[in-house]
Each structure stands twice: as C-alpha cells, then as structure tokens.
N, C-alpha and C positions, 0 to 999 in steps of 0.2 A: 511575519511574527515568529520568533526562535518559540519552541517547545519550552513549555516551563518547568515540566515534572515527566517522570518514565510513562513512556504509552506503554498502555497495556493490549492486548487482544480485545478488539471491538471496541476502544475508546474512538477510534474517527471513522464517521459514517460518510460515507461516498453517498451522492447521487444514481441511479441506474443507470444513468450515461455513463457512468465511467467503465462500466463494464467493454464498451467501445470504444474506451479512448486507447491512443496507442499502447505498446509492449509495457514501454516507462514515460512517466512522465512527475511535473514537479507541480504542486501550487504552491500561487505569488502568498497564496495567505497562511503557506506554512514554509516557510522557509527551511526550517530544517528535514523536511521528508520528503522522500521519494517514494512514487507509487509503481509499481509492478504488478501487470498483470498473473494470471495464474499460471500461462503455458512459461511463462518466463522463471516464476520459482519454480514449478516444477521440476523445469530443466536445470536450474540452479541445486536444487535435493538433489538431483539424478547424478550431476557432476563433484560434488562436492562440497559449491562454493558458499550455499546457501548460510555456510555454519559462518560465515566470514563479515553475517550483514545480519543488525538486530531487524531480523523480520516480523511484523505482525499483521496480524489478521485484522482487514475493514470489514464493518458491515454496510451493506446495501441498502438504502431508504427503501422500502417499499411503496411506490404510489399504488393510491386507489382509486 
C-alpha cells in the first residue's frame, strides 16, 4: 500500500521484534518505506548521508 500523506516522526509503530530485525529491511504492507535500524543512521549522521533520506522516527509497541 503507497503512503497516502507525509509521515511524520512516530506516525508507524513497529512491533519490538523489529528492534531485531535486520540493519534495513522493507514491509509488503508499506510499500513505499524502508526501515533502518539505529546503528545504521547513526552511521549515516556520522558520514553525512543521512541529509539525503527523509528519515523519521518509529515508535515501538510496548507489550505488557
């Protein structure tokens, strides 16, 4: 499903497994986004590239 409107910081909330899923990875139910772990922008800030990629911030469900 294409994104219909600008994500904003903490509009899609991840699962806590995603915190283990690989470096990048995609979901089938969003087709237009990529997901990056944290050591990965990180390094992306640290080199530069980061300014090259509308980055934003998921939040994490919380289970109880």
């Amino acid at each position: 499903m294409p994104l219909t409107r600008a994500i904003e910081d903490d509009d899609i909330v991840v699962a806590p497994n995603a915190l283990e899923s690989p470096a990048l990875w995609r979901d089938p139910a969003l087709s237009d986004a990529t997901f990056l772990n944290g050591e990965v922008v990180a390094a992306m800030r640290e080199n530069g590239t980061a300014k090259f990629w509308n980055l934003k911030r998921c939040r994490v469900l919380r289970l109880n």
